[in-house]
N, C-alpha and C positions, 0 to 999 in steps of 0.2 A: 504494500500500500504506500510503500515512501517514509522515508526518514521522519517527512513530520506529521503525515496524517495519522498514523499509525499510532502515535501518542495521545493525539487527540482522541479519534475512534474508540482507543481504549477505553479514555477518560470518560467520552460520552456513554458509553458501554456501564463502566464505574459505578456514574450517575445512576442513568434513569432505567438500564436494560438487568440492575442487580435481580438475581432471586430470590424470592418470597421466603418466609422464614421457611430453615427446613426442619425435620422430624428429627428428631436424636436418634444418631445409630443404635443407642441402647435401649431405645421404646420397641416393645413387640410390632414389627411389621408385617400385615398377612403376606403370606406366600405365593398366594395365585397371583398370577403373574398377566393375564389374559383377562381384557374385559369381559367381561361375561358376552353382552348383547352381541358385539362384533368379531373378539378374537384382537382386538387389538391389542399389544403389549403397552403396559405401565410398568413404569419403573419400580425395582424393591435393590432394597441395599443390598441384599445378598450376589445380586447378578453381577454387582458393579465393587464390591470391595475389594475384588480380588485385584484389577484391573490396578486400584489403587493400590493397595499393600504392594506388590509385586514391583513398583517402579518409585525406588527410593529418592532418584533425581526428584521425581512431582511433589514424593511427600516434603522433602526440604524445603520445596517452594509453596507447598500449598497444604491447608489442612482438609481432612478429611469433609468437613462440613461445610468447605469451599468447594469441593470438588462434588459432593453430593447435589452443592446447589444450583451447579451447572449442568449435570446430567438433568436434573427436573428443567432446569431453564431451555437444554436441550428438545427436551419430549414438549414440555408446555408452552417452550415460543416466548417472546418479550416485545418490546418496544417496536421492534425491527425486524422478526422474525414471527412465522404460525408455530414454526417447533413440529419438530416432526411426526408425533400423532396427526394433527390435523392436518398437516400436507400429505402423508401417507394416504390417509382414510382418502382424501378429495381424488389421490389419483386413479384409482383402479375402478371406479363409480361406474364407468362406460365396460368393462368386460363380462361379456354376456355371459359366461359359463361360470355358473357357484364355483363349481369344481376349481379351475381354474381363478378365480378370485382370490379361494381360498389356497392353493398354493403360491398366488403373488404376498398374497397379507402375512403369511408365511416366513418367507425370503426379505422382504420388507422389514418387520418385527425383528427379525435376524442380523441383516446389515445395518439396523437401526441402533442396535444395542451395542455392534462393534465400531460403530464410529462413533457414535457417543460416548464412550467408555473413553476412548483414545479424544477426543473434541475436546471433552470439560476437564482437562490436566491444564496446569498453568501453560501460558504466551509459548515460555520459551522452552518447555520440555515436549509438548504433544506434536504427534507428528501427524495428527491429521487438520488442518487450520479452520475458520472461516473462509476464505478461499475455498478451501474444496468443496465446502457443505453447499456454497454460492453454485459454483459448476456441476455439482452433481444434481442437483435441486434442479437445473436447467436442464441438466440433461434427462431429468425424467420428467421433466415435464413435453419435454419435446419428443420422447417416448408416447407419453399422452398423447399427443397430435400427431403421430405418423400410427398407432396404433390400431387394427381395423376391426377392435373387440372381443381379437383370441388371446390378445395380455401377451404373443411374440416378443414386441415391440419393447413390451418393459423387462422379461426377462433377457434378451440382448443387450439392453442396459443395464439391468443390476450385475451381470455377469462383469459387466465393462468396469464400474463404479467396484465391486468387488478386488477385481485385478490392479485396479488403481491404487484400493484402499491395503493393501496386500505389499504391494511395491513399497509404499509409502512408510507402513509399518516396519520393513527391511532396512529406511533411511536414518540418518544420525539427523537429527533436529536441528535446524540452523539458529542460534540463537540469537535475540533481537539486539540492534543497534543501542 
């Protein structure tokens, strides 16, 4: 984004794009993990602890209750963003086959949980950015409009989106200016 928007953005970010209080990792959290009505995933701390524990670099720079509050800010959207429940659910609306629906909300639910896990680590340790969440988020939507209701269209994309997110995990993190 540039030496000094980047600053800013954060700052604006800081401001008004913070997450809502979050739950104490020590309060009992149910375990179903899947909306009931739809099948769509919600977050539980168990999915995502590990994610943290495991990457000593993030916990230096960030606490546990930082990093929980960007996975919800993830799933639930802010200022600036729907967050990816609600961009998920909107995409797949047009493919006519349950069947298939219910294997995109699937795969969806799946790549959701692994770029968010990696998204909400602090600036300078996560190696998947805003940047990408920008581009993939376009790229599936532009799945949506080439799609002709078999849901082809988005699994050629999530496979795409996948292999990115996959590469990207293999990368050393660039750390910011």
């Amino acid at each position: 984004m540039g030496r000094f928007l980047r600053p800013l953005f954060a700052m604006t970010l800081a401001l008004f794009a913070r997450p809502g209080p979050v739950a104490s990792p020590s309060l009992p959290i149910p375990r179903a993990c899947l909306s009931e009505d739809v099948g769509w995933y919600t977050p539980v701390v168990d999915d995502f602890r590990a994610s943290y524990d495991h990457d000593p670099s993030n916990a230096a720079r960030q606490t546990w209750e930082q990093y929980w509050g960007w996975v919800q800010s993830f799933y639930d959207g802010n200022l600036f963003s729907q967050g990816w429940s609600q961009r998920a659910r909107g995409l797949i609306d047009d493919v006519r086959s349950e069947v298939e629906r219910t294997r995109l909300r699937t795969r969806l639910n799946l790549l959701g949980r692994q770029i968010g896990a990696e998204w909400a680590k602090d600036y300078d340790v996560r190696k998947v950015t805003s940047a990408h969440l920008l581009a993939w988020g376009k790229r599936l939507e532009q799945a949506r409009e080439r799609d002709i209701g078999d849901g082809a269209a988005f699994h050629h994309a999530i496979d795409d989106i996948d292999r990115e997110r996959t590469r990207h995990m293999a990368s050393t993190p660039q750390p910011s200016p």
